[in-house]
N, C-alpha and C positions, 0 to 999 in steps of 0.2 A: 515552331522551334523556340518563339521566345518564354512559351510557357516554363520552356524547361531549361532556362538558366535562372527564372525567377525564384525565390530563395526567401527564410523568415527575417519579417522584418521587430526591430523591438518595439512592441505595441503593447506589453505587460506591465502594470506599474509595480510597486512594493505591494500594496494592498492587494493584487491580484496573486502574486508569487505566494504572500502569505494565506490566503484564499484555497489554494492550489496543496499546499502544503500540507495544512491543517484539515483539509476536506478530504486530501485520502490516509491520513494517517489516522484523524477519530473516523473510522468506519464503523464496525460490529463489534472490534472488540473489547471495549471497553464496556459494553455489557454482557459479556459473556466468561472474560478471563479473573474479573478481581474473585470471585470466589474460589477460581484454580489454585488462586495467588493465596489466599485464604485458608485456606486448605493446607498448604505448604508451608506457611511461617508461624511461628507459636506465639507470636505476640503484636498487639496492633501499632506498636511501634517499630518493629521488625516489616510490618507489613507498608508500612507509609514508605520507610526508607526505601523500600524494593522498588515505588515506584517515583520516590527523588533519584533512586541510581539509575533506573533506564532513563529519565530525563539528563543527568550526566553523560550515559557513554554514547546516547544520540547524540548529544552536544560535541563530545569526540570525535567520533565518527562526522559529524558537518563541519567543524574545524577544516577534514580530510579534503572533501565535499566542494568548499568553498574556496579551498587553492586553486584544485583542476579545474571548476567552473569560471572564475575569474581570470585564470590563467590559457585557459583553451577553451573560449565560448562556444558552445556547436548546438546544433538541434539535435545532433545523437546523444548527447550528453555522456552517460558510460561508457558506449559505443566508442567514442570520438576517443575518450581517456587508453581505451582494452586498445584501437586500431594505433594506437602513438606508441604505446608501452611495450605489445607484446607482437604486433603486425596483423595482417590482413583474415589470416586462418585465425585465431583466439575472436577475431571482432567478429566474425562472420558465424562462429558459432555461437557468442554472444548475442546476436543480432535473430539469429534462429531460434534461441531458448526463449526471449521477450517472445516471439511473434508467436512461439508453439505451446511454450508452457507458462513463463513470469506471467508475461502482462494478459494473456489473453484468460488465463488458467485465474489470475486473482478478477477479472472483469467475469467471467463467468460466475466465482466463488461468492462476491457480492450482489451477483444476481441473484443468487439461492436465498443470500441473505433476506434481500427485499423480499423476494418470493414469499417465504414462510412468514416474514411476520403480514403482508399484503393480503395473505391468503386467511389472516388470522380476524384480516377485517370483512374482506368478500375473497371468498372462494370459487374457483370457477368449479368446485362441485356442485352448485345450485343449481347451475346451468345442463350440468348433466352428473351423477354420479360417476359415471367410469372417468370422468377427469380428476375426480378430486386427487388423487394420486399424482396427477401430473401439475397442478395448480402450480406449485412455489416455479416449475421449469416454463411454464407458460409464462407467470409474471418475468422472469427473468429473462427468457426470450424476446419477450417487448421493450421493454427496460431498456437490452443492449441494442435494439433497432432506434428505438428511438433517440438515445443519448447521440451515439453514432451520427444520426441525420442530424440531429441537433449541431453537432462538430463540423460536419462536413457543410452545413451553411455558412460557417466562416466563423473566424475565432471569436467575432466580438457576442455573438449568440452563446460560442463555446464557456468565454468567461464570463457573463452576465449570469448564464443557467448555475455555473458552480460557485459561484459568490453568492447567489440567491439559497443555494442548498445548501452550504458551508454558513451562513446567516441564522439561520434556521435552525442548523443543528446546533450550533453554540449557545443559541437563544434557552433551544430546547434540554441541551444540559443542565445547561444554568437555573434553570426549573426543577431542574433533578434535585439538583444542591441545594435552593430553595427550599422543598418538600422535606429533605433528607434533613438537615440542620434543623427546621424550625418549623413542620411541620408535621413530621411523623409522628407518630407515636413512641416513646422510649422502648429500646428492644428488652426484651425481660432476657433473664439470667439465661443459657442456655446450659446443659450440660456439658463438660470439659469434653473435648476430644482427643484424643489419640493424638500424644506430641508427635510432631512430621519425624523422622531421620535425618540424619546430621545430613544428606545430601539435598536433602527437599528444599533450599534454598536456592542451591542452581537449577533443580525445576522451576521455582517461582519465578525465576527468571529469564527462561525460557519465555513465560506465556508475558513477562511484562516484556520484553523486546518486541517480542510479536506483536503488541498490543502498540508499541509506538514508531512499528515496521513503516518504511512508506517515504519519509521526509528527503529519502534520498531521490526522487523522481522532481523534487528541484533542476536537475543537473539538465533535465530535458527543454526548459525551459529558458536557458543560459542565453541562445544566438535571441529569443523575443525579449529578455526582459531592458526595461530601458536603462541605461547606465550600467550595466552589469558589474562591472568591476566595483562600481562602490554601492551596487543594490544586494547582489547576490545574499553576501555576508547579512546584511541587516536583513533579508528576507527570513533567509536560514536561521538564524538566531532569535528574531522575532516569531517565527512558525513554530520551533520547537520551545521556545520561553512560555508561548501562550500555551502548548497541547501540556506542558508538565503542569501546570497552575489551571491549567482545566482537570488531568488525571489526578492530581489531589485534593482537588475541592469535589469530584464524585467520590471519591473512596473517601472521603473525610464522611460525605452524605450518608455512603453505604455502612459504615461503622457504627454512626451515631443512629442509622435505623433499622439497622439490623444486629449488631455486633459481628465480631470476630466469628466465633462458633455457628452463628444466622446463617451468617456469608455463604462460610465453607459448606454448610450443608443445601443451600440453596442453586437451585440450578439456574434462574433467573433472577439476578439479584435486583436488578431495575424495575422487575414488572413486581417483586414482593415487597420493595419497597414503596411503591405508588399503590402496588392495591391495600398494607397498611393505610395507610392514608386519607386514599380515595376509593376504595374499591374497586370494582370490573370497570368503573369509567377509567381508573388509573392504569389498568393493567391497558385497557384500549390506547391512550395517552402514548403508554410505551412504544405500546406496536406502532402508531405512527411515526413517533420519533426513531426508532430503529431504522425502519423503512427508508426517512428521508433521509438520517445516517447515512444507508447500504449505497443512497443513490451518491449523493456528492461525492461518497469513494469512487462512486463506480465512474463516475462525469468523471473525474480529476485523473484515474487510471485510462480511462479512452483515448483522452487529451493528450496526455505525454506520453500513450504508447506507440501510436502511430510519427510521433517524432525519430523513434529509432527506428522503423520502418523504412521513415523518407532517407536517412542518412542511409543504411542499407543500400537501398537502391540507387543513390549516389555515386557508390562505390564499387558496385558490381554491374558490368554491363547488362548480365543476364535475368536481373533483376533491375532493368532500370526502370517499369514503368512505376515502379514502389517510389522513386526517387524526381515525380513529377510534383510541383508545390502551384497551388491553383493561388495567383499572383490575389488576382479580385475577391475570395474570400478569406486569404492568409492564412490555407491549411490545407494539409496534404492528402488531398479527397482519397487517392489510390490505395494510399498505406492506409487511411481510416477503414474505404471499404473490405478491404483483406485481416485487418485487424476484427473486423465485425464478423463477416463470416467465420471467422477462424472460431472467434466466443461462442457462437451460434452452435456450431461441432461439438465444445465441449460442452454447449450448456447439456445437448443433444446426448452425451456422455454420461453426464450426471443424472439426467432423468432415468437415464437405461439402467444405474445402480442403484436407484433409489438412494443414495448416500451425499445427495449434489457437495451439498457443503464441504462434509468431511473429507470425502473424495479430493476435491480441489486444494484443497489444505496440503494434504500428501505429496499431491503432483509436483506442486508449485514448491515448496519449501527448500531442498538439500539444495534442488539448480539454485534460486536463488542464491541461497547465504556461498555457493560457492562462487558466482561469477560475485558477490556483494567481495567476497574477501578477496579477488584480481585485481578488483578495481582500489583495494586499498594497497593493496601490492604497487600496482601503480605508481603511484606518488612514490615511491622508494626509487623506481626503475628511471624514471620521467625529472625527477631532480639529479640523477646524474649524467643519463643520455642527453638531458636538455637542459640544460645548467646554464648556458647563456638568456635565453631569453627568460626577459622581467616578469616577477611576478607581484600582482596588485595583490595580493594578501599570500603570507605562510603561514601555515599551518604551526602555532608556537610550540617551544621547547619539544623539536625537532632533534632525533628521532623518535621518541617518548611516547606523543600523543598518536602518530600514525600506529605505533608498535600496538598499543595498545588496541587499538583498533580491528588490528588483523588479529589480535587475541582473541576478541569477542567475535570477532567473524567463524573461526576456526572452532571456537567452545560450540557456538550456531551450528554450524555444519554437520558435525562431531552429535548436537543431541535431535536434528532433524533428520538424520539416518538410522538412529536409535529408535527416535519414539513415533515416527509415523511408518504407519503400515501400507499394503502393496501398491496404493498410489504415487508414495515415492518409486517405486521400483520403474512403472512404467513414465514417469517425469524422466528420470536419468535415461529410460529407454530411448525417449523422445530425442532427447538430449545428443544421445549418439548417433542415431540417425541424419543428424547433422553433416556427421562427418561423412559418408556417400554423397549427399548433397552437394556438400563441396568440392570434393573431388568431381560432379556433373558441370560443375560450376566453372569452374577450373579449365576443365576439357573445351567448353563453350568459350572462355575467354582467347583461348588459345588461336 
């Protein structure tokens, strides 16, 4: 019995928050989306700003972030915000999307990632031909058993493994930028391309959001970190300060070694800019760097998903072995192991389409950006039902910054049911199937 009143204790410093932060937020896509981004704007200073205003409206959007964090510390973090705001049925299907499609659905998507470029250094086709097909879902398979056990030794293995892989990849950028400025080869003229449509700006900014998606899995973090009410803020603004001045000093690289028109026509801009350079050693270079990328996302996505698991479980009798917290290693072994298999399924999904990556992309998106735009709802609902108690930071020039916020939530939502195909459809599937669950749920409680 006393396992299970045991509870997270704050053992996080700033350094670790911002660790956590910046490790799932630079994952894959910032080698993969500036030529989307490229593609879409007509000029390289049109293209800079696209990605100083996704560092902006992130900045917005954690403004949001860091009220309810400082204001209701919890290890469900969103969770904790949706069950205050909107009651027990919104949380409970929030708590369902994380465990079926968000968190498990992007933990699987960053496995594909490592996978392919893993697979670009050793292949398990050598081993036998009829696997090479499945290679990038094997790496990806292991990847999330391993990270997983990693977690479930206990948090301090948890956060040493994603500061060492969050280390690494910042290192490893910064190499980029190196190479890119003052290294490469000057890009030659390329022929003009096709000016985008007057709307290809809010496409580009579609793929720049996406690219700096993430920094809100702070909020999971709130009940470990130490001091929270006067860390949270400086974590969050520290996390996203550093990822905007890392995503401009790669695209600064990617311009000056490839240009604008390079970009756009290149499908890997990282690997063409290093193999300028360096040749197949560079293009190798990348794939490592991608790889160790896919992993710190994927480490830093594990970690704070089985936080909203254990709070789940907390709250629902009939799920309470989710809501047991293993005192001696300071992490929630039950929710890790459910969170693990659950990734396992999907990676399991993704091999059977052969589409791993894209696939997950689909699934995960619309759920997100919609429970992303409740939770900013939230703070709307949550300062007037809850208007007495104190809060260590607001959100400034209130209602403005919030409003704004559920704008860019809603435009999100609004172009991830537009541009991705049948993956979304079965993500929302998921999604509602929630609702029977609860109702099972419900019956049990009774």
């Amino acid at each position: 019995m006393a396992e299970k009143v045991a509870a997270p204790k704050p053992m996080l410093s700033v350094a670790d928050a911002v660790a956590i932060i910046v490790g799932i937020v630079i994952g894959s896509g910032i080698f993969k989306t500036p030529s989307l981004v490229a593609a879409n704007t007509p000029s390289e200073l049109l293209f800079l700003f696209a990605w100083l205003l996704g560092g902006i409206v992130s900045l917005i959007g954690a403004l949001c972030y860091a009220e309810l964090a400082t204001t209701y510390p919890h290890a469900g973090g969103e969770y904790h915000f949706l069950h205050r705001a909107f009651g027990r049925d919104i949380a409970f299907l929030f708590a369902w999307a994380r465990a079926t499609v968000i968190q498990t659905g992007s933990i699987a998507m960053l496995g594909f990632v490592f996978g392919d470029y893993a697979s670009q250094i050793y292949s398990f086709g050598n081993l036998s031909p009829s696997l090479k097909p499945y290679s990038p879902a094997i790496y990806a398979a292991l990847a999330a058993i391993a990270l997983t056990t990693l977690n479930i030794m206990g948090i301090q293995q948890g956060k040493w493994t994603q500061n060492l892989l969050t280390a690494a990849k910042v290192v490893g950028l910064l190499l980029v930028v190196a190479v890119g400025l003052f290294a490469a080869l000057p890009s030659e003229p390329a022929p003009p391309t096709p000016k985008p449509s007057s709307g290809a700006f809010g496409m580009a900014m579609i793929f720049v959001l996406l690219t700096y998606g993430g920094w809100n899995e702070a909020a999971y973090i709130s009940a470990e970190l130490k001091d929270v009410r006067r860390n949270m803020l400086k974590a969050l603004m520290l996390g996203i300060a550093s990822i905007t001045v890392i995503y401009l000093l790669v695209n600064l690289a990617y311009l000056k070694g490839l240009g604008l028109s390079g970009m756009a026509k290149s499908e890997a801009v990282a690997a063409d800019l290093l193999r300028n350079a360096w040749g197949e050693l560079g293009a190798k270079f990348i794939s490592v760097l991608i790889a160790i990328s896919a992993l710190g996302a994927m480490n830093a996505t594990i970690f704070t998903g089985a936080r909203t698991n254990f709070a789940w479980g907390q709250d629902f009798n009939a799920l309470g072995f989710l809501g047991v917290w293993n005192e001696r290693a300071s992490t929630p072994t039950n929710a890790l192991l459910v969170q693990g298999l659950i990734s396992l399924g999907l990676v399991a999904l993704g091999a059977w389409t052969r589409q791993g990556f894209s696939t997950m992309v689909d699934y995960t998106a619309p759920v997100f950006w919609f429970f992303f735009l409740l939770t900013g709802l939230s703070l709307f609902i949550l300062r007037t039902s809850d208007a007495e108690t104190q809060r260590p930071f607001s959100a400034p020039l209130y209602p403005f910054i919030p409003l704004l916020f559920c704008v860019s939530c809603v435009y999100m939502l609004q172009s991830s049911l537009s541009y991705t195909g049948v993956g979304a459809l079965v993500g929302v599937g998921v999604l509602l199937a929630g609702i029977p669950v609860l109702m099972l749920v419900r019956r049990y409680e009774r």
